[in-house]
KELOLO-314568 format. One record per atom (N, C-alpha, C, O): x, y, z; atom name. Coordinates in Angstrom, 3 decimals. Layout:
% KELOLO-314568
u=X	v=Y	w=Z	site=CA
...
This chain:
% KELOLO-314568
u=23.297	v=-8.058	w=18.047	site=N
u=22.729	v=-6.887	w=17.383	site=CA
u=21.932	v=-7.293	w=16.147	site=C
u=20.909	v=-6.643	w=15.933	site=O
u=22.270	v=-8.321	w=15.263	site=N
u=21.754	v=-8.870	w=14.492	site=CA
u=19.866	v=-9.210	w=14.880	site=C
u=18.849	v=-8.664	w=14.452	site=O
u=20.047	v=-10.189	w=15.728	site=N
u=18.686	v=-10.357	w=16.374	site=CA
u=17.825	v=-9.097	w=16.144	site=C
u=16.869	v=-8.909	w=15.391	site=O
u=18.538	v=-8.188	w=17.139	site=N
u=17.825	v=-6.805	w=17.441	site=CA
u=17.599	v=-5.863	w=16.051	site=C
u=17.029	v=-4.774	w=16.111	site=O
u=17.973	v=-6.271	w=15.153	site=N
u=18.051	v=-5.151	w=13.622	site=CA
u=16.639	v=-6.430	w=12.936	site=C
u=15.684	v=-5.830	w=12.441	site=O
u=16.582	v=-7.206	w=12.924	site=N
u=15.730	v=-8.193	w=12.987	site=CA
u=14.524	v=-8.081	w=13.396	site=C
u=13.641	v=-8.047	w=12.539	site=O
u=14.273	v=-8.020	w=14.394	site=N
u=12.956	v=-8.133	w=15.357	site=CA
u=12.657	v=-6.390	w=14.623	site=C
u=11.658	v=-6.058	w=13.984	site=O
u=13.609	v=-5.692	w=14.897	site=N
u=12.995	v=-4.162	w=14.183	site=CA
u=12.514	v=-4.019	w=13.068	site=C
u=11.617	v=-3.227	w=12.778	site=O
u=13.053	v=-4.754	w=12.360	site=N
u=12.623	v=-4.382	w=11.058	site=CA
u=11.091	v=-5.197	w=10.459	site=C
u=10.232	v=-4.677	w=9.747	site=O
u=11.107	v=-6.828	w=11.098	site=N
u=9.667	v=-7.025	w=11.038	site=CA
u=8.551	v=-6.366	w=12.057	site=C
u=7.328	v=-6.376	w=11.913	site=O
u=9.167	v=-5.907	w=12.908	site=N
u=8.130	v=-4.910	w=13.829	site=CA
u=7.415	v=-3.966	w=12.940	site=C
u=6.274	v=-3.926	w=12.480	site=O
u=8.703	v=-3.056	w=12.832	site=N
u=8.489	v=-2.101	w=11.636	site=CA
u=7.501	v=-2.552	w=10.123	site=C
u=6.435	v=-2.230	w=9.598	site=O
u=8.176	v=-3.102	w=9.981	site=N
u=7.332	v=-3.260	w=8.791	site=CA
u=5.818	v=-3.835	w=8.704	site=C
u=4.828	v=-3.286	w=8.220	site=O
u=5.945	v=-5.209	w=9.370	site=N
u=4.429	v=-4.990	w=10.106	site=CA
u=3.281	v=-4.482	w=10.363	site=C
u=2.129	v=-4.827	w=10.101	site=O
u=4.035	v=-3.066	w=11.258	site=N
u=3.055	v=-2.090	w=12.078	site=CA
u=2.455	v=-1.593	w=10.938	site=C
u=1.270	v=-1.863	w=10.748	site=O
u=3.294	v=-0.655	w=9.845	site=N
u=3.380	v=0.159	w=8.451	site=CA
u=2.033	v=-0.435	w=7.885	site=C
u=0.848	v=-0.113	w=7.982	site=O
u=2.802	v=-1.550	w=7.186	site=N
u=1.899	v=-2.674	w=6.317	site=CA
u=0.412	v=-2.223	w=6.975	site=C
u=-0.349	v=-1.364	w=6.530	site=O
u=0.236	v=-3.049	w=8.147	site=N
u=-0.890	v=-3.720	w=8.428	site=CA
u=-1.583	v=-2.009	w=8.942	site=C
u=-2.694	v=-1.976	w=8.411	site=O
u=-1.401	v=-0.905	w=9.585	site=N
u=-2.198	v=0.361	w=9.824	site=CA
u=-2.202	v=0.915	w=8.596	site=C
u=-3.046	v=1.804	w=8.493	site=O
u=-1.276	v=0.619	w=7.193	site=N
u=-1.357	v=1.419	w=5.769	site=CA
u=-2.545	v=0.657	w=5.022	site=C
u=-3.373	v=1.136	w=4.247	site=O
u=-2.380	v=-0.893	w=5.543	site=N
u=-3.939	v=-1.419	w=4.480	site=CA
u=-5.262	v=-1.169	w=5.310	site=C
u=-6.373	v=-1.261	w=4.790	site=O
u=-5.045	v=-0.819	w=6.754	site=N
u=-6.391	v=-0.093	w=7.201	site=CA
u=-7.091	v=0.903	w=6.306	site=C
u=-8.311	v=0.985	w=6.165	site=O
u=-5.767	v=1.980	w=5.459	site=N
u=-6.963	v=3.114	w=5.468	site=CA
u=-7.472	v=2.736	w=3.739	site=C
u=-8.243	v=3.443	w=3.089	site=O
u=-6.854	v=1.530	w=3.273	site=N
u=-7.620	v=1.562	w=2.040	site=CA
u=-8.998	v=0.269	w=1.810	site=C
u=-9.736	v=0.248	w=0.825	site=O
u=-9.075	v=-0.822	w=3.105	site=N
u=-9.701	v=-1.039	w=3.549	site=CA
u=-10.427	v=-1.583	w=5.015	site=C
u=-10.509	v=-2.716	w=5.488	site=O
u=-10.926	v=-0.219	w=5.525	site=N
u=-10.886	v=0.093	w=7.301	site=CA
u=-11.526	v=-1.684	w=7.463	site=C
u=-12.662	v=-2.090	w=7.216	site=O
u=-10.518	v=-2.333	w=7.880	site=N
u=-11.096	v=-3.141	w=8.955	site=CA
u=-10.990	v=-3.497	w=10.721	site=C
u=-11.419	v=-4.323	w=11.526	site=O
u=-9.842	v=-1.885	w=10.668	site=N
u=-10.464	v=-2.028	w=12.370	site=CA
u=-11.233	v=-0.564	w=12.488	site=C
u=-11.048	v=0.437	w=11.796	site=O
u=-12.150	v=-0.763	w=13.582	site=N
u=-12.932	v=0.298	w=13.911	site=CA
u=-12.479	v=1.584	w=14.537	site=C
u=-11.750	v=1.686	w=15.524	site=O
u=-13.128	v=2.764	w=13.672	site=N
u=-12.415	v=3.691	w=14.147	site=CA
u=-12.599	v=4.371	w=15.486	site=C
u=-13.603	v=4.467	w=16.192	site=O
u=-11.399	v=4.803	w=15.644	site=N
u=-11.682	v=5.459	w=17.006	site=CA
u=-12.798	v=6.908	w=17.312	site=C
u=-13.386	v=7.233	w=16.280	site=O
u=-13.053	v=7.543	w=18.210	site=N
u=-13.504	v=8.698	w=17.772	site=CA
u=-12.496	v=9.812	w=17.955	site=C
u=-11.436	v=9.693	w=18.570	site=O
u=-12.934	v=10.900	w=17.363	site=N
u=-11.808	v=12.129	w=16.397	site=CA
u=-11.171	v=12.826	w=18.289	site=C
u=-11.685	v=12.990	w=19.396	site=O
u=-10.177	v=12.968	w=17.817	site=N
u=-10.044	v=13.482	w=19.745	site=CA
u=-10.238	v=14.778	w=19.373	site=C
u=-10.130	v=15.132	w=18.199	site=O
u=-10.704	v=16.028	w=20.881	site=N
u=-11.105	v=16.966	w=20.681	site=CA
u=-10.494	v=18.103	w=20.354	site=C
u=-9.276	v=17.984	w=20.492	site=O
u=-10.897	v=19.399	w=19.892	site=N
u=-10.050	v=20.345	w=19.582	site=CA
u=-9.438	v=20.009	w=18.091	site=C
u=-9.721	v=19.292	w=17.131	site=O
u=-8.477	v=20.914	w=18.457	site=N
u=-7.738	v=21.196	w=16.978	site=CA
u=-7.212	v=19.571	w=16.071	site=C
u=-7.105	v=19.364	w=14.862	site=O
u=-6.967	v=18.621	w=17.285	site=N
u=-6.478	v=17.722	w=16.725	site=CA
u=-7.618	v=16.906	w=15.689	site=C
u=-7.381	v=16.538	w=14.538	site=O
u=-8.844	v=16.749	w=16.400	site=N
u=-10.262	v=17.026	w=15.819	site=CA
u=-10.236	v=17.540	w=14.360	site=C
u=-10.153	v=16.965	w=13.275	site=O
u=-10.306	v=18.433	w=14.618	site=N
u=-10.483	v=19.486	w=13.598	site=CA
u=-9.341	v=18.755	w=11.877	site=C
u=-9.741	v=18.489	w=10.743	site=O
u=-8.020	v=18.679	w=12.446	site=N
u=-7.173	v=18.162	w=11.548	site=CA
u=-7.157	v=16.955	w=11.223	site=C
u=-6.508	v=16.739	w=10.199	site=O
u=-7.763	v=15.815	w=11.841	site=N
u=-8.100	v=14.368	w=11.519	site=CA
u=-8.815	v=14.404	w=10.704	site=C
u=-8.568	v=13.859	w=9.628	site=O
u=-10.513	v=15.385	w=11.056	site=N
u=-11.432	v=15.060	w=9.689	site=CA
u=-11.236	v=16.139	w=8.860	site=C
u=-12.210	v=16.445	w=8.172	site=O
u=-10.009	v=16.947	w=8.714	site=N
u=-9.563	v=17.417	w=7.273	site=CA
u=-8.437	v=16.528	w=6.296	site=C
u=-8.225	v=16.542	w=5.083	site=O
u=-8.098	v=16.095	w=6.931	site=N
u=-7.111	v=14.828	w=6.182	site=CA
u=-7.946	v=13.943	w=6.007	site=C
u=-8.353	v=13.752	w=4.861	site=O
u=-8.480	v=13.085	w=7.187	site=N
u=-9.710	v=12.330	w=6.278	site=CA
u=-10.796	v=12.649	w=5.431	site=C
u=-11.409	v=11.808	w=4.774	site=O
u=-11.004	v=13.698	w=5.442	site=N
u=-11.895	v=14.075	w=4.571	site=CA
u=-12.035	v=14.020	w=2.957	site=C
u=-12.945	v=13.935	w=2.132	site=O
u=-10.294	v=14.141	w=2.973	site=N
u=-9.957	v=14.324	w=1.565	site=CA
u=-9.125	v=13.216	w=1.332	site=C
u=-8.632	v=12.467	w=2.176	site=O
u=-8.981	v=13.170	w=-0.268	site=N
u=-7.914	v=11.772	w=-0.767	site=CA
u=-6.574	v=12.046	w=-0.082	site=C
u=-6.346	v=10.872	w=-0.374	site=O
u=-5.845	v=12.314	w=0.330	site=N
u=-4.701	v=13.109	w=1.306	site=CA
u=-4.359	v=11.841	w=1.525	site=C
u=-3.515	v=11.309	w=0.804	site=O
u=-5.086	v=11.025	w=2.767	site=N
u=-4.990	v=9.938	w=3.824	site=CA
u=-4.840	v=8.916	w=2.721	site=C
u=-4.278	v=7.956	w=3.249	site=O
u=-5.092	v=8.625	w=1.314	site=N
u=-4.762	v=7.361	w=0.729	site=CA
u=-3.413	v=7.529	w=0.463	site=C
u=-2.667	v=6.551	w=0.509	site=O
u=-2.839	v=9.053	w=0.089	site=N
u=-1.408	v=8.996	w=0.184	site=CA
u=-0.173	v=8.216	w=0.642	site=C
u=0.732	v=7.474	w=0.262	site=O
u=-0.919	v=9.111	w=2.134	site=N
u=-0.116	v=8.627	w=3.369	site=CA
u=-0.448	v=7.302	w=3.457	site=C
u=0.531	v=6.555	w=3.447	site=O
u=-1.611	v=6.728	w=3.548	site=N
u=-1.459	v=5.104	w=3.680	site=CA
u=-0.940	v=4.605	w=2.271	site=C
u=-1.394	v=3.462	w=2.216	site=O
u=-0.314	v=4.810	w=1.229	site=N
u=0.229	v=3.820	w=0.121	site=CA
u=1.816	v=4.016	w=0.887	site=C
u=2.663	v=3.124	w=0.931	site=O
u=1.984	v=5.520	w=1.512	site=N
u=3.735	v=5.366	w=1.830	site=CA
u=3.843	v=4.456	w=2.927	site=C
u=4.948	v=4.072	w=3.310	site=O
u=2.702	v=4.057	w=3.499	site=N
u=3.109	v=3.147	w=4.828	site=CA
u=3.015	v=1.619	w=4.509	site=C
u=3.660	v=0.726	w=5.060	site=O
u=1.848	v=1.457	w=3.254	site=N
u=1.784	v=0.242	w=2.621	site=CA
u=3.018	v=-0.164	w=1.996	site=C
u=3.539	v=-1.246	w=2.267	site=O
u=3.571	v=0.757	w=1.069	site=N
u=4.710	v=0.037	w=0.467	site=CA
u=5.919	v=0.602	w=1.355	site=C
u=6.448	v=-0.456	w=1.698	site=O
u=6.656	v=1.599	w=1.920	site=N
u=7.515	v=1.459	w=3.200	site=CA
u=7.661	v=0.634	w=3.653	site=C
u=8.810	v=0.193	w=3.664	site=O
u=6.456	v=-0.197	w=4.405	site=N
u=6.581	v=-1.244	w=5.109	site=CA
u=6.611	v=-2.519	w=4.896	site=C
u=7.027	v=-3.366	w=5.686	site=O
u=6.182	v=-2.696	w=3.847	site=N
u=6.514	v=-4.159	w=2.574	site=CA
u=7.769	v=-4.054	w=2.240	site=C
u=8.386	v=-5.116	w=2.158	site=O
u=8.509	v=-2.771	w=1.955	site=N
u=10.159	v=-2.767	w=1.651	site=CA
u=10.547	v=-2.965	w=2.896	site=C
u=10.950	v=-4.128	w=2.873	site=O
u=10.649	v=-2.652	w=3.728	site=N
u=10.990	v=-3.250	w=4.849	site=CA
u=10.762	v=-4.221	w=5.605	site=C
u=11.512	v=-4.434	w=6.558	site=O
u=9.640	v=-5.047	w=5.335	site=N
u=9.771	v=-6.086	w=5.597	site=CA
u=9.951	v=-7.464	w=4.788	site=C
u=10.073	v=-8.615	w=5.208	site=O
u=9.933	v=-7.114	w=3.899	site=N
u=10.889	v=-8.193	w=2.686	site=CA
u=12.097	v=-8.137	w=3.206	site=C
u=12.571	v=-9.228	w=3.521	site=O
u=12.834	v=-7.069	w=3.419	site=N
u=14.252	v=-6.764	w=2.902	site=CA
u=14.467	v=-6.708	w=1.835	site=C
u=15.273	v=-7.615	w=1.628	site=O
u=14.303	v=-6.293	w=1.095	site=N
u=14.629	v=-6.376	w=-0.682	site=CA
u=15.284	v=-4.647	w=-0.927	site=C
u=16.129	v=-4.282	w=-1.745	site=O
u=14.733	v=-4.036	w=-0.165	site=N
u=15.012	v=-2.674	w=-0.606	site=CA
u=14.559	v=-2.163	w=1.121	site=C
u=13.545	v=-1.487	w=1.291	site=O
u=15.164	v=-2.451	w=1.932	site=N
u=14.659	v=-1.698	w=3.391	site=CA
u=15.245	v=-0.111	w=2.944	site=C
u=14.232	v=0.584	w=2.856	site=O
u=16.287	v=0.609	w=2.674	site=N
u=16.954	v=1.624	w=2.504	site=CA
u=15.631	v=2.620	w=2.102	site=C
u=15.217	v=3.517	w=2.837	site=O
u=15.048	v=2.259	w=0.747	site=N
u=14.043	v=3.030	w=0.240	site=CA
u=13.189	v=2.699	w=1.040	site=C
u=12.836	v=3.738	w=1.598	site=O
u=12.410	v=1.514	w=1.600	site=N
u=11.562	v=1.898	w=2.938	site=CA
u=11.701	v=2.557	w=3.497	site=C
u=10.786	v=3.376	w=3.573	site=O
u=12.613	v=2.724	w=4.136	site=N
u=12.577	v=3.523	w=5.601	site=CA
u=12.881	v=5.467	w=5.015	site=C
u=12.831	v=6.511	w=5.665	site=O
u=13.152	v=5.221	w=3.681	site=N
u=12.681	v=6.587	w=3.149	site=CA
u=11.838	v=6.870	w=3.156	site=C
u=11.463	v=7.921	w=3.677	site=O
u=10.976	v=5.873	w=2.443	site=N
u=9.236	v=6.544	w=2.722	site=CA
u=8.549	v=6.660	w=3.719	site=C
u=7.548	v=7.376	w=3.686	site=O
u=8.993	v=5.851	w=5.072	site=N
u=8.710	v=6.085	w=6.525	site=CA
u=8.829	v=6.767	w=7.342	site=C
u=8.126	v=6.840	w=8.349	site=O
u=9.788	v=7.427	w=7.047	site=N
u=10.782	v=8.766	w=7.413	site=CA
u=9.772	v=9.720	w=7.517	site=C
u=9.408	v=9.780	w=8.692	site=O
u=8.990	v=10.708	w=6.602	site=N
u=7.945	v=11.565	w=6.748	site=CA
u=6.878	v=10.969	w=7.077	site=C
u=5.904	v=11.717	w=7.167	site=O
u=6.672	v=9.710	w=7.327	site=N
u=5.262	v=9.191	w=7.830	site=CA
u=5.844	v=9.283	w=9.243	site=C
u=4.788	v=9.510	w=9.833	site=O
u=6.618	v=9.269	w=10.042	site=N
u=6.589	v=9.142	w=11.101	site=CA
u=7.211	v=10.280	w=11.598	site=C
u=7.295	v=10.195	w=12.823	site=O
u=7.853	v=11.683	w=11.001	site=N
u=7.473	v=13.033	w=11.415	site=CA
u=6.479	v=12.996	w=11.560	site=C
u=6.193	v=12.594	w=12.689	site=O
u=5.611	v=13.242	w=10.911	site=N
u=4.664	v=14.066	w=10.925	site=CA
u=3.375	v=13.292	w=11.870	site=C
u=2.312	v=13.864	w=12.111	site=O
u=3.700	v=11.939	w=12.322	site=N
u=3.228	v=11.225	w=13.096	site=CA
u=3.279	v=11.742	w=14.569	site=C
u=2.316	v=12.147	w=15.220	site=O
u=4.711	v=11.644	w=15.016	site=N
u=5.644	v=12.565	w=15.973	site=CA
u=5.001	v=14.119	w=15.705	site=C
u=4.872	v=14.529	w=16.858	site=O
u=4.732	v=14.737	w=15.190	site=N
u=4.606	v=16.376	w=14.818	site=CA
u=2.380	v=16.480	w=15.187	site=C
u=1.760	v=17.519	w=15.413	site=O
u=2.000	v=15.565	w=15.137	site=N
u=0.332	v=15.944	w=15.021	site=CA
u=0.436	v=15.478	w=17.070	site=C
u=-0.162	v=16.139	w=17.919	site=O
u=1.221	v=14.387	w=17.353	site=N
u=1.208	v=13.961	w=18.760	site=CA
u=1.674	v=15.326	w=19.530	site=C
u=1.071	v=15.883	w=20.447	site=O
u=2.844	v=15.699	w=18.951	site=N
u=3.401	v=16.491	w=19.870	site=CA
u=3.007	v=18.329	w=20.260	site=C
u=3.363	v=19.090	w=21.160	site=O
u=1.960	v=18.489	w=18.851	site=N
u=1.728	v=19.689	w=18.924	site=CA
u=0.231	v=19.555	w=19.318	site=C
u=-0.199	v=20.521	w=19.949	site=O
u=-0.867	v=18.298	w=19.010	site=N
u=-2.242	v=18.164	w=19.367	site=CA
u=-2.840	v=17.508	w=19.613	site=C
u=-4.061	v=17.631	w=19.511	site=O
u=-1.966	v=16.023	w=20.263	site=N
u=-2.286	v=15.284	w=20.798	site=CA
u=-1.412	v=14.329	w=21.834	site=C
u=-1.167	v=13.186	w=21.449	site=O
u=-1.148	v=14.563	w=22.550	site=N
u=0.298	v=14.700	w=22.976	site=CA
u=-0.121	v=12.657	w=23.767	site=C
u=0.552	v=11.641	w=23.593	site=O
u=-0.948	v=12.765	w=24.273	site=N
u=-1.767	v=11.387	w=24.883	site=CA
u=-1.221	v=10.558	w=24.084	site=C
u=-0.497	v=9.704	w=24.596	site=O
u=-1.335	v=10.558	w=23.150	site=N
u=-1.384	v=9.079	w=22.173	site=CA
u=-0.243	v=9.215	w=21.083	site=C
u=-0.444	v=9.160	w=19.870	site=O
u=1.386	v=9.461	w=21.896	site=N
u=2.709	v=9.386	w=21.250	site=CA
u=3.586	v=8.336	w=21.452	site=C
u=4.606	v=8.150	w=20.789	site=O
u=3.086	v=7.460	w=22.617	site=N
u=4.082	v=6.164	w=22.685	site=CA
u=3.716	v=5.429	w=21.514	site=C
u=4.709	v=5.064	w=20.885	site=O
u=2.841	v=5.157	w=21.110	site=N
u=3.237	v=4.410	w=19.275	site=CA
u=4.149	v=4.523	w=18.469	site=C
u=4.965	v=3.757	w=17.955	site=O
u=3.794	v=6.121	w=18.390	site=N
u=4.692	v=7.018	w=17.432	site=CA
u=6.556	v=6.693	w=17.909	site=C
u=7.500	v=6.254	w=17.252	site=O
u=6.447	v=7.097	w=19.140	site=N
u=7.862	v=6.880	w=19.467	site=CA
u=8.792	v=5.727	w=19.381	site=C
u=9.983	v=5.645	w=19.079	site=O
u=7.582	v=4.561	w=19.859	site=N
u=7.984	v=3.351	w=19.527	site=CA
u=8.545	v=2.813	w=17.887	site=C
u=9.624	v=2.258	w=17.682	site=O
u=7.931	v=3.010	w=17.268	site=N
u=7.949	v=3.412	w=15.820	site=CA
u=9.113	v=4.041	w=15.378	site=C
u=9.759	v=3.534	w=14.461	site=O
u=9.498	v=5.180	w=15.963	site=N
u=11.039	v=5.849	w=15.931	site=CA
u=11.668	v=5.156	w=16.414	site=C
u=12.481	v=4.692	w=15.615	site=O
u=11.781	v=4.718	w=17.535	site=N
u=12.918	v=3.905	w=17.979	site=CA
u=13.107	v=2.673	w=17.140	site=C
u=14.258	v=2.457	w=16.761	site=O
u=12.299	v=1.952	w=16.839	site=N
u=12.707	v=1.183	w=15.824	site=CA
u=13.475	v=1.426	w=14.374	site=C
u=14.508	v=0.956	w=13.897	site=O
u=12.338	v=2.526	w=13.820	site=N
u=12.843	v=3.360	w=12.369	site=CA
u=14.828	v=3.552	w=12.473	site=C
u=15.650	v=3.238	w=11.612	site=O
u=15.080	v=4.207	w=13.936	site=N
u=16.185	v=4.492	w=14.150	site=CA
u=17.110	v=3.171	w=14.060	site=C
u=17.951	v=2.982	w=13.181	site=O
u=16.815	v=2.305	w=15.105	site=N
u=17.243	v=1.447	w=14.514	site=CA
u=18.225	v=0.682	w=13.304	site=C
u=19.407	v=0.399	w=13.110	site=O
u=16.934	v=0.563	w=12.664	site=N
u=17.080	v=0.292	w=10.781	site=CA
u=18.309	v=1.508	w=10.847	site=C
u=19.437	v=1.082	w=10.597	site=O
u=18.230	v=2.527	w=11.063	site=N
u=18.688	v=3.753	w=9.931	site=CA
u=20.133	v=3.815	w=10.701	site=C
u=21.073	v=4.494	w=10.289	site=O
u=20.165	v=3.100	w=11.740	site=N
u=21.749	v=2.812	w=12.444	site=CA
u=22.695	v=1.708	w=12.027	site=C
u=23.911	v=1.685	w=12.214	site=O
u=21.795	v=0.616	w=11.314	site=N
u=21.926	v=-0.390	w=11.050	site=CA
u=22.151	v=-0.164	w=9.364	site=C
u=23.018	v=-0.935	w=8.953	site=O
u=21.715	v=0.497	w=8.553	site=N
u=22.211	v=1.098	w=7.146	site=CA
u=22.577	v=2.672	w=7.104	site=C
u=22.235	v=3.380	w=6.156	site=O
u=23.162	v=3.063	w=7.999	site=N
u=23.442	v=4.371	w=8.266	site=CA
u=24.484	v=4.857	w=6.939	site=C
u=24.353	v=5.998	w=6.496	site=O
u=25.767	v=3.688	w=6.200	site=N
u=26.110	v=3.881	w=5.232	site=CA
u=25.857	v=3.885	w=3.950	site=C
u=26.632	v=4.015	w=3.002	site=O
u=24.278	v=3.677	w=3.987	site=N
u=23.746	v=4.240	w=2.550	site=CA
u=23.026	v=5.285	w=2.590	site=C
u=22.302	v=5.674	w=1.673	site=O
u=23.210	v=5.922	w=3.880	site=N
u=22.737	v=7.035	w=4.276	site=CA
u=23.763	v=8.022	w=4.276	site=C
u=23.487	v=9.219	w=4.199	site=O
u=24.445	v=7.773	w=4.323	site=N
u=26.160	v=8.862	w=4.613	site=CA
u=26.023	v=9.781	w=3.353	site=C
u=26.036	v=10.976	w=3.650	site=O
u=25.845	v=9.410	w=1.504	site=N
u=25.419	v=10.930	w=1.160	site=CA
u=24.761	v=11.845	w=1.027	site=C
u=24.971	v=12.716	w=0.183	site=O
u=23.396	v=11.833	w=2.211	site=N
u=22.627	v=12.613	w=2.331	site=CA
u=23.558	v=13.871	w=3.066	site=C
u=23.517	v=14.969	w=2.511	site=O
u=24.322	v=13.730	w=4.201	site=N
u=25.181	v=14.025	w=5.046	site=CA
u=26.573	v=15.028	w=4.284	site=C
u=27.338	v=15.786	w=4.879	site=O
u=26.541	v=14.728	w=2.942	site=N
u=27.879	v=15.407	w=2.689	site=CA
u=27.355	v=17.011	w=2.158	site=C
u=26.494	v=17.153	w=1.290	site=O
u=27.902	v=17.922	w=2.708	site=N
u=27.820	v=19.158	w=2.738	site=CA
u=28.375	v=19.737	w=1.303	site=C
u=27.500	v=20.435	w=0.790	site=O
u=29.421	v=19.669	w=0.597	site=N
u=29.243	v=19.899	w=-1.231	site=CA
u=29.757	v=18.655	w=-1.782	site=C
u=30.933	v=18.297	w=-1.848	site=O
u=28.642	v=18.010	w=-2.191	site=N
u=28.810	v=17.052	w=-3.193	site=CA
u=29.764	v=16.712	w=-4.204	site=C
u=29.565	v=15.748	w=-4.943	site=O
């Protein structure tokens, strides 16, 4: 299991890293906008500073996670990058979600693998 918490977490972190320093400097080419609504919501997030957001939580997410120095707070900040990753696939682009999922299954992973520094999110009155 070790191995396997391993290989996830430089996967993970990796993927993060290296698609989070795309959007602050694009060096792979972009795709074109897919059609419809999903369209529509790509070049409103890109349009605006929004998308440097989201790429600093995937830049540094994924540097905490792949150091190990602090994976816990990584995979916090990964956590809503990859809703809402999961949430644009599943409601408007449904084609292009095996990344995304892949991505979860790993995220999960990690979050099975430190699930006890996760336990007081979980307690119902503090």
């Amino acid at each position: 299991m070790k191995i396997v918490v391993v290989i996830a977490r430089i996967l993970l972190g990796l993927t993060f890293a290296f698609f989070g320093a795309n959007v602050f400097h694009p060096f792979l080419p972009s795709p074109p906008p897919p059609p419809g609504l999903a369209g529509q919501f790509a070049g409103v997030l890109f349009g605006t500073p929004y998308h440097y957001l989201v790429g600093a939580a995937q830049v540094i997410g994924g540097l905490l996670v792949l150091s190990n120095l602090y994976p816990v707070l990584g995979l916090t900040f990964l956590g809503p990058v990859l809703v809402n990753i999961l949430a644009f696939h599943l409601f408007m682009d449904p084609k292009g979600i095996v990344p995304g999922l892949v991505a979860t299954l790993l995220w999960f992973i990690l979050f099975f693998r430190y699930r006890q520094h996760f336990a007081g999110l979980f307690v119902q009155k503090p």
